[in-house]
C-alpha positions as a Markdown table, in Angstrom:
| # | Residue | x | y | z |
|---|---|---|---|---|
| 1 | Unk | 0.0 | 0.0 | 0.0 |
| 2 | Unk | 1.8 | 3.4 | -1.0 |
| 3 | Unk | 1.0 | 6.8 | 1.3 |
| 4 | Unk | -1.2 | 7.8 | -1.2 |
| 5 | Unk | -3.7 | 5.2 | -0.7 |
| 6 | Unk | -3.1 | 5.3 | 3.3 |
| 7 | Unk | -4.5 | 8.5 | 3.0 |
| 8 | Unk | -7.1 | 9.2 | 5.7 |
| 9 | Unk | -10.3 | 10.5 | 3.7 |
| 10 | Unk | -12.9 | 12.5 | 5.6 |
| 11 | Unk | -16.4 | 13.2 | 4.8 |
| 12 | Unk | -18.2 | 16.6 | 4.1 |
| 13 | Unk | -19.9 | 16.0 | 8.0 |
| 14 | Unk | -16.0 | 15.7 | 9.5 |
| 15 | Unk | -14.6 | 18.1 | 7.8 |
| 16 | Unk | -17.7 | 20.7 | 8.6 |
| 17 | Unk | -16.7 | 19.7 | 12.5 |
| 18 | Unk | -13.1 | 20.3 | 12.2 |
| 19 | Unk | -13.4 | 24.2 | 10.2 |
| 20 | Unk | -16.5 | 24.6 | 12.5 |
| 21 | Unk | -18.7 | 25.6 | 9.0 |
| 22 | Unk | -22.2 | 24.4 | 7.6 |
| 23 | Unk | -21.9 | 20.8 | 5.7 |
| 24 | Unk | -23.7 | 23.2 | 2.9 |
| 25 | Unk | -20.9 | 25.7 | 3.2 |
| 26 | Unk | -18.9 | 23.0 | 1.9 |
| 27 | Unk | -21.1 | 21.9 | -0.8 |
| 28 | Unk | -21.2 | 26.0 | -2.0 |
| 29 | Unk | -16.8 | 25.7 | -1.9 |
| 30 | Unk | -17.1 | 22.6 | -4.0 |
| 31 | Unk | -19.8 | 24.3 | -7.0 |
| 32 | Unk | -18.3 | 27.6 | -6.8 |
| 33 | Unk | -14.7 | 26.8 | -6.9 |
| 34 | Unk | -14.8 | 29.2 | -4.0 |
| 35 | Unk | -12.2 | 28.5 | -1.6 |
| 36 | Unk | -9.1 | 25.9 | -2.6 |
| 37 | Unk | -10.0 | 22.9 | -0.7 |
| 38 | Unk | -9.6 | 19.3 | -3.0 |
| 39 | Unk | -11.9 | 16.9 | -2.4 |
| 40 | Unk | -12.6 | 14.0 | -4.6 |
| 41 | Unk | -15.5 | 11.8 | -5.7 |
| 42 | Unk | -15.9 | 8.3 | -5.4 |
| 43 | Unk | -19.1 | 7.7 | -7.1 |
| 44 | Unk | -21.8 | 9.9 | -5.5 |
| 45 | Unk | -19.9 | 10.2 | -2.1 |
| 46 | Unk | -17.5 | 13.1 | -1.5 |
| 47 | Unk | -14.3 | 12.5 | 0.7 |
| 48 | Unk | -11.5 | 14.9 | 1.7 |
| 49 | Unk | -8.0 | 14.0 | 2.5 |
| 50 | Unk | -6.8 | 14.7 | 6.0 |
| 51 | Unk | -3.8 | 15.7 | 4.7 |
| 52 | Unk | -5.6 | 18.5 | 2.2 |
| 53 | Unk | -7.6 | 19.8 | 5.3 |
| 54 | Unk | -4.8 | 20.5 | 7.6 |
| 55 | Unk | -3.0 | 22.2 | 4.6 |
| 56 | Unk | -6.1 | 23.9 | 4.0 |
| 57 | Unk | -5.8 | 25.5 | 7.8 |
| 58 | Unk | -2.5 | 26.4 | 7.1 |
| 59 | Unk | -3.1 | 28.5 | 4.2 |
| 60 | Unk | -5.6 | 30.2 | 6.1 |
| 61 | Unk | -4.1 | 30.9 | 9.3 |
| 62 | Unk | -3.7 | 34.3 | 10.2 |
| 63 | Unk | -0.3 | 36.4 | 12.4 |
| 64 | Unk | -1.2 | 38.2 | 14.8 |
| 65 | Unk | -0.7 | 41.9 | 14.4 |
């Protein structure tokens, strides 16, 4: 199995709970091209690597003044 494929994947409902934002929030990102989050699709179902999230959070993390 290579890290790629070890990749935790989280759905819409965890990810919502870890950025503290509406599962529809996420769904608006996702149409919109909105924010620079990648997800992928497996058939119908939406998943997000753990790995993309955190980086996500970093990219958005703001110094104090």
């Amino acid at each position: 199995m290579t890290n790629q494929t070890s990749t935790k994947l989280l759905t819409p409902r965890q990810v919502s709970e870890v950025l503290s934002i509406a599962e529809h929030t996420l769904a608006v990102w996702r149409c919109t091209k909105r924010e620079d989050l990648p997800y992928t699709k497996i058939g119908r179902t939406v998943r997000y690597r753990a790995s993309d999230v955190d980086a996500f959070i970093q990219r958005n993390l703001q110094q104090a003044a």
